[in-house]
C-alpha positions in Angstrom: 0.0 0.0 0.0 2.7 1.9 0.7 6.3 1.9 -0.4 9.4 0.3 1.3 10.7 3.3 2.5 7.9 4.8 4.2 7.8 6.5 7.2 7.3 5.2 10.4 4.2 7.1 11.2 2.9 5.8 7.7 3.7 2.0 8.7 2.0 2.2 12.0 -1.0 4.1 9.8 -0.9 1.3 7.7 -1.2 -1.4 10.0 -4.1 0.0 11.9 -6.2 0.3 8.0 -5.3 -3.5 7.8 -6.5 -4.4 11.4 -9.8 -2.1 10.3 -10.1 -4.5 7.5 -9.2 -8.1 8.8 -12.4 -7.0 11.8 -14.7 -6.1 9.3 -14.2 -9.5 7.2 -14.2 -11.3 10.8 -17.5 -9.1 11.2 -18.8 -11.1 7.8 -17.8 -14.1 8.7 -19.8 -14.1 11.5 -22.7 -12.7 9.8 -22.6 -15.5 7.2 -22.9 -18.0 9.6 -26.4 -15.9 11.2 -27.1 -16.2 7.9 -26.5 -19.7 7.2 -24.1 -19.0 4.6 -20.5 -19.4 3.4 -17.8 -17.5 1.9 -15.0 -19.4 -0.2 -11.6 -18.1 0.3 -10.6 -19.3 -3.1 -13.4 -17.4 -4.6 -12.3 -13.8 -2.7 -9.6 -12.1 -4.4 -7.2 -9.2 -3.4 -7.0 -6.8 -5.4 -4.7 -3.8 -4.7 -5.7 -0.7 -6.6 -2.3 1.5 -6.8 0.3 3.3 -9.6 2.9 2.7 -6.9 6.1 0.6 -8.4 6.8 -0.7 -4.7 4.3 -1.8 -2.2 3.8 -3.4 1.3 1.5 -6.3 0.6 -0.6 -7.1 3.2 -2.4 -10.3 3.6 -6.0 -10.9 4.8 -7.4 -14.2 5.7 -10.9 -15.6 5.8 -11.3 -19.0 8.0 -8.2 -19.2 8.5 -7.2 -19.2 4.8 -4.8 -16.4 3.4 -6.7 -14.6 0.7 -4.8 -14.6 -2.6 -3.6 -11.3 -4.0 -4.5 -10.8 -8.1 -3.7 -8.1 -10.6 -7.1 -8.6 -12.4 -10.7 -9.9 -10.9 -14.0 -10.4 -12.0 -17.1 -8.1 -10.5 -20.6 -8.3 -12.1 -19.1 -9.2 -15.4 -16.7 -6.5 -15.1 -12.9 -7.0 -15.6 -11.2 -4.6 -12.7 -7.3 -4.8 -13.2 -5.1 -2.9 -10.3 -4.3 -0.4 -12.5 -7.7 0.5 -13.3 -7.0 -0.6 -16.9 -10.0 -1.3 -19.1 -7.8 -3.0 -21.9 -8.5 -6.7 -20.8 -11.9 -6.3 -20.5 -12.1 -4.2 -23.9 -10.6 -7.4 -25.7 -12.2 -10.0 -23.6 -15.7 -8.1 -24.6 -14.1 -7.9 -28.6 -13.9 -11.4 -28.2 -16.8 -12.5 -27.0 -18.9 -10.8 -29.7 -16.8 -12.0 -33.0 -17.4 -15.4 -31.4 -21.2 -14.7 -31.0 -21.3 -13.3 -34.5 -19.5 -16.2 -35.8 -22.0 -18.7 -33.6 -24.9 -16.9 -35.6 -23.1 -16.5 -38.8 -22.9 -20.4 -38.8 -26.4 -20.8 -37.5 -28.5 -18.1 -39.3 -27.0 -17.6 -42.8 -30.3 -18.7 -44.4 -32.7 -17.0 -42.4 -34.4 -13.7 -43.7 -32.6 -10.6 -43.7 -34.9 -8.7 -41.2 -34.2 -11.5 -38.8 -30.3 -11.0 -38.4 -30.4 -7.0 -37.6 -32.7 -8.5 -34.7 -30.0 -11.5 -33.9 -27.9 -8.4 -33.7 -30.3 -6.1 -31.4 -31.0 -9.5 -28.9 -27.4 -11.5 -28.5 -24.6 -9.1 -29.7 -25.2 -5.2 -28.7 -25.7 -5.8 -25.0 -22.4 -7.6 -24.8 -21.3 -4.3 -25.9 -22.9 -1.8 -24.3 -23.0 -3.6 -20.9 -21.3 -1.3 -18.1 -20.2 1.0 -20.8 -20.2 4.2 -19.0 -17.7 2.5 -16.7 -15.1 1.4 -18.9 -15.8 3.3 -22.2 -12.4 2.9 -24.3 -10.3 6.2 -24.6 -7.2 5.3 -26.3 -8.0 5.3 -30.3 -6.4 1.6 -30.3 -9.3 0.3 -27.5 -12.2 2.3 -29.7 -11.1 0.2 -33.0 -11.2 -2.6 -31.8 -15.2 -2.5 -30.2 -15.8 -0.8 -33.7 -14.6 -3.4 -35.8 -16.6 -5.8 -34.2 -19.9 -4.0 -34.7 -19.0 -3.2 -38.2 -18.1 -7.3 -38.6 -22.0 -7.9 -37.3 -23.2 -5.0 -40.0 -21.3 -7.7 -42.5 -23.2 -10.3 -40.6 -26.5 -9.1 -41.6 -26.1 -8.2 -45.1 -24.2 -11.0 -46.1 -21.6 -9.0 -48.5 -18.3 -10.3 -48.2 -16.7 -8.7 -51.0 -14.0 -6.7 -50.9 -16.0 -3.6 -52.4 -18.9 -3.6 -50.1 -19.0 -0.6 -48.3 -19.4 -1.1 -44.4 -20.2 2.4 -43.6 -23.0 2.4 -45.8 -24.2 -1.3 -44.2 -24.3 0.9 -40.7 -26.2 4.1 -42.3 -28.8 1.6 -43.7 -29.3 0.0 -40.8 -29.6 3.3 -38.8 -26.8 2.2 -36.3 -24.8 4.5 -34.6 -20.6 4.2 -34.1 -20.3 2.8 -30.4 -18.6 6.3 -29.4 -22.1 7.8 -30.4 -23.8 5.4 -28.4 -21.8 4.9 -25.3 -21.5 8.9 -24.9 -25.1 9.2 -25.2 -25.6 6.2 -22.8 -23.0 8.7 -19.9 -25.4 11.5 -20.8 -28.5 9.3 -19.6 -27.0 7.8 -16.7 -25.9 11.6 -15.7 -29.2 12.7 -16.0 -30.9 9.7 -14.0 -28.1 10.5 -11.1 -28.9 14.2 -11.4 -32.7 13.5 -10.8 -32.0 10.6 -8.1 -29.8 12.9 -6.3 -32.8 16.1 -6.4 -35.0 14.1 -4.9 
């Protein structure tokens, strides 16, 4: 949490933040059991969220079992890395739509046309625009690659593969927006929803 050569002062600081922590997860362990429950140590991560090249790693233990640091974990679908990169997540989410567009491709090339823009609508957009406003790519490299696979689904529906066929004019057709479009104007909603939530 802090480097090697901290301070005294920020040591002894330190150590009473981990005690804080160890009592509250002693404080759900014993609501678990009130609760007839159980929590899995293998299944509880620590993740350390710093920029700091040198760290004091601490160690936290639930029943008695040390809980493992990681540099990435899973939360509601979301990839957090201790960095507070998006970039593994961008490409895990890349990759799971060209692998649902290829799933459909396989499975719906001879339905009708009107069908696949829904395909589209239903299986592939959500993977995209889930948790957006949280980890909404800003390097140029990170926006390609989402847009590549939405343009590869606008392929998908129209079922021109030639080298000619103008993707751009596949989206306008189809009235899609560019994910950028679409994710800032998802931000603007959620800002309005908090704005109105937090009024009243």
């Amino acid at each position: 949490m802090t480097s090697p050569e901290a301070s005294p002062k920020a040591l002894c600081y330190l150590r009473m933040i981990v005690a804080l922590l160890q009592d509250d997860l002693n404080t759900l362990q014993r609501w678990e059991k009130q609760c007839l429950m159980e929590f899995y140590p293998e299944k509880c991560p620590l993740l350390l969220v710093t920029n700091k090249p040198n760290v004091i790693q601490e160690y936290y233990a639930i029943h008695g079992h040390t809980v493992k640091p990681t540099d990435t974990a899973k939360y509601l679908g979301v990839e957090l890395h201790n960095h507070l990169s998006w970039q593994k997540h961008i490409h895990n989410t890349a990759r799971k739509t060209d692998a649902t567009c290829a799933f459909l491709h396989r499975n719906m090339r001879g339905c009708l046309r009107d069908t696949r823009p829904q395909c589209y609508s239903t299986l592939i957009r959500p993977i995209m625009d889930y948790a957006s406003t949280i980890w909404e790519p800003h390097t140029q490299k990170d926006m390609d690659c989402l847009e590549k696979t939405q343009r590869r689904s606008a392929v998908f529906v129209y079922q021109y593969f030639r080298r000619t066929s103008s993707v751009t004019n596949m989206m306008t057709q189809l009235g899609w927006e560019s994910l950028a479009e679409r994710h800032a104007k998802t931000k603007v909603t959620m800002a309005s929803c908090a704005s109105q939530y937090g009024a009243t």
